[in-house]
N, C-alpha and C positions, 0 to 999 in steps of 0.2 A: 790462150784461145778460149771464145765464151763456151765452144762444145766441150772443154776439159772441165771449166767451172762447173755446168751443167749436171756432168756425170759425176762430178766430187758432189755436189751439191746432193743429186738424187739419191747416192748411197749413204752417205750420210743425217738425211733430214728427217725428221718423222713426222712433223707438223701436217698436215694437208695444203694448209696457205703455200709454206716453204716451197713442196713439192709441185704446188702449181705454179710456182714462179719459177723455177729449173725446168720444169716441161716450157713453158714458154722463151726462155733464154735455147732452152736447143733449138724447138720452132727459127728463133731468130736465128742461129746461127747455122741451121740445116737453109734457110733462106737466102743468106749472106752468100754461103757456099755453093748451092747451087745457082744462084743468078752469076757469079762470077767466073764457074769454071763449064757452065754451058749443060750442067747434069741435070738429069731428071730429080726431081725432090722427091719421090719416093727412095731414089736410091742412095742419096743422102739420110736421109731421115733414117733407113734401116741401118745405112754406115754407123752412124750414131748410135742406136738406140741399140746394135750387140755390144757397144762397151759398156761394159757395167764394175763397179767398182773403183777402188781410187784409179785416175787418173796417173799414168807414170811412162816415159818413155817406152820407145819400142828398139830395140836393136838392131842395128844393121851393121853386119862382117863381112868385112871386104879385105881382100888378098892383094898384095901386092911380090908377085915374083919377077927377080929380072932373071936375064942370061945374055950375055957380051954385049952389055948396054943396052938390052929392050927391056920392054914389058910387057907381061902374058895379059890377054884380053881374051874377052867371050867375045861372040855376036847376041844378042840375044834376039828368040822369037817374037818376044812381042812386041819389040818397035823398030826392029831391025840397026840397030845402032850399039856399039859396041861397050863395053864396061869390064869392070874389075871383076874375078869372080869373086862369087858370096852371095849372101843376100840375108836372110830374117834368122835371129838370132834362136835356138830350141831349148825350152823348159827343161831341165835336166842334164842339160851338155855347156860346159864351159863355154867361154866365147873361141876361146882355141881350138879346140874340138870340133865345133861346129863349122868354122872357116875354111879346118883341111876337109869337113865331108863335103863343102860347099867346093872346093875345089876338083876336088875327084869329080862330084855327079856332074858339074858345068863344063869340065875341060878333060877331064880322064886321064890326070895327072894326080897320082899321090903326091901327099906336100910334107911338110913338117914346120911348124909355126917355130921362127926362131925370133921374135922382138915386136911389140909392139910399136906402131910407129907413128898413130895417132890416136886421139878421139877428138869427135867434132861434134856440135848440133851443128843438126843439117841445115836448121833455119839459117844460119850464119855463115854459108859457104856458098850459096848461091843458087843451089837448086827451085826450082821452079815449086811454086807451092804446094802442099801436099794436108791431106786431113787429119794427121797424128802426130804427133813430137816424134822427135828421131834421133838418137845418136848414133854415129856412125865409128865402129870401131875398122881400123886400116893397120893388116899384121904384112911384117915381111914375112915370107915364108920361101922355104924352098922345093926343089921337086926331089923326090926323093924313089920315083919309079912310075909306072903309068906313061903312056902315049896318048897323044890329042886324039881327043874325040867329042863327036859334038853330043846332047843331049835332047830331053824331052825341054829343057828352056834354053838352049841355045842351039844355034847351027852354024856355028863355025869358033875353031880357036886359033890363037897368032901370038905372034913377038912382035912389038912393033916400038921402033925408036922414038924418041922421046919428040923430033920433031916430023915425023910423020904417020902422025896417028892419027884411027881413023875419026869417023864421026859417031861422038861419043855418045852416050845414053845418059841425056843430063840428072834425072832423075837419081841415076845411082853413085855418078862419078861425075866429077869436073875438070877440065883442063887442069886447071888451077890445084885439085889434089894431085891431077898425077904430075906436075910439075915439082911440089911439093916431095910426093915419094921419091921423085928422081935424086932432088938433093938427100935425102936421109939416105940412099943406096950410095952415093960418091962421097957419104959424110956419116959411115957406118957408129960413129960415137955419139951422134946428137940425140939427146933427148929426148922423151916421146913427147907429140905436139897437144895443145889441147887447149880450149878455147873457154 
């Protein structure tokens, strides 16, 4: 992506030429970005211009718990559409770690991370496009105490069958993964997947 160039570029250049042609390549690609996803260019432009330093993935942990053939989903508030719990990986906390608090705060379910069961770039799974690199990491985990309850980012939690599930929150989750986690929950030996 030119905006990842950009910001490798500008941390590491010291020329003035250099660095005015990486301000310009952001310009262009704070451009790109906003004429295509309908945003205002300032708010682009400042998206941008708080990353500073090398360019590198961002994390995303996502839970994957069954119970007699379902799987536990959020709702979330802000787009009403449902997903996996988890979300942005935290500086100082495993990605394990981080998955069961992302469980508890989203569903109010204690968990306990037993197996990895993917990693994915996001770009390659089908999510609609987004401003940052992504990897998504997908742990099976189980519950291990806690009752549903909703949160300050979500308003509702469920069990739901592999073929009636609701309307997903594409952005976090895909049909297509959780089709995926179903087979590693009925094929507990397989592998972790990885792309």
């Amino acid at each position: 992506m030119s905006s990842d160039i950009a910001q490798n570029g500008l941390t590491y250049s010291e020329g003035p030429f250099d660095i005015e042609r990486y301000k310009q390549l952001r310009a262009i690609a704070t451009e790109i970005m906003a004429t295509f996803s309908n945003v205002e260019h300032s708010y682009v432009l400042d998206l941008f211009s708080r990353e500073i330093g090398y360019a590198t993935p961002k994390v995303d942990v996502r839970a994957a718990i069954f119970q007699d053939n379902t799987i536990l989903l959020v709702k979330e508030r802000a787009d009403g559409c449902w997903t996996l719990p988890g979300g942005w990986a935290d500086i100082g906390e495993s990605p394990s770690e981080v998955v069961v608090k992302e469980v508890y705060e989203e569903s109010g379910y204690q968990a306990r991370a037993i197996k990895l069961l993917a990693v994915y770039d996001r770009d390659k799974q089908g999510h609609p496009p987004f401003p940052f690199y992504v990897y998504k990491l997908f742990f099976h985990c189980e519950i291990i105490g806690g009752s549903p309850s909703s949160s300050i980012e979500t308003e509702d939690v469920g069990f739901f069958a592999e073929d009636t599930l609701p309307e997903l929150s594409i952005g976090r989750v895909t049909p297509r993964q959780i089709t995926r986690l179903f087979h590693h929950y009925r094929n507990p030996d397989l592998p972790t997947d990885f792309d």
